[in-house]
N, C-alpha and C positions, 0 to 999 in steps of 0.2 A: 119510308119517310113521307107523310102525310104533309101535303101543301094547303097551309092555310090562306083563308081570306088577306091580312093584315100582309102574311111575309110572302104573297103573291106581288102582292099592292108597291111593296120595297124591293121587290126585285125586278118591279116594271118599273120604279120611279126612276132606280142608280140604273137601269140601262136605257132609258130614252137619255138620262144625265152624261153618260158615259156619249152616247152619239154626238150630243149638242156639243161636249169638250171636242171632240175630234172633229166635226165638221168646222168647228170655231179655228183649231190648228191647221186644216189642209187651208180652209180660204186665209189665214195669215201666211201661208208660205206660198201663195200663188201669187203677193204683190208683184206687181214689174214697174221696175227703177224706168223714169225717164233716160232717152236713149239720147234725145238732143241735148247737148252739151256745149252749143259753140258761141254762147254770151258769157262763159266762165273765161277770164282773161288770165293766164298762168303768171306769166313774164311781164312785167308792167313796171315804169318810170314812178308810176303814183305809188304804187303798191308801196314800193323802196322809200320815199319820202316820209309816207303816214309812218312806216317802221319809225326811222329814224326820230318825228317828229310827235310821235306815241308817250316818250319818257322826258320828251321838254317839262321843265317847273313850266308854271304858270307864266311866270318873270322872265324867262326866255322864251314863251311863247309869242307875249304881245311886242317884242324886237326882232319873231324873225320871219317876213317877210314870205320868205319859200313856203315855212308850214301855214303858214293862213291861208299860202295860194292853194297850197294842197289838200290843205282840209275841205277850203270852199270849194277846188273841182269834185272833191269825193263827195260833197253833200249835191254837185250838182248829178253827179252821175249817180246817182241815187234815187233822187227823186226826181228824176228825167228833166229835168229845171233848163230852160236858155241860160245861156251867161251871162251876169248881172253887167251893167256896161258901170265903168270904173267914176267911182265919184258916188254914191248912193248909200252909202253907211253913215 
């Protein structure tokens, strides 16, 4: 079996193809997860609040007090924001 020019050419092209797939798969499985983990807050008072105040209508929204307060800490701790001092809406 006599190796031509053309199906030379095709059997270098699918094996440099074939490496590039495989070195594409080992460097995607060498990522490493970050190992610090200690700003993820598990257990939280707010956490609880937003649950609850997640499925308020609109119309129990703007009468109740707690979920505003909790919303606006979660947008504070968010975007690293001081606490607005009361009277400024």
């Amino acid at each position: 079996m006599a190796l031509d020019t053309p199906r030379t050419l095709r059997l270098i092209a699918f094996g440099i193809g074939g490496l590039a797939a495989l070195a594409a798969v080992v460097e995607l499985t060498r990522t490493v997860l970050p190992t610090d983990t200690g700003h993820v807050v598990r257990d939280d008072a707010l956490r609880g609040s937003l649950a609850r105040c997640r499925d308020l209508t609109p119309e129990d929204y703007a009468t109740d007090t707690e979920c505003r307060a909790a919303w606006e800490a979660a947008r504070q701790r968010f975007f690293d924001l001081a606490p607005e001092s009361a009277g400024t809406e």
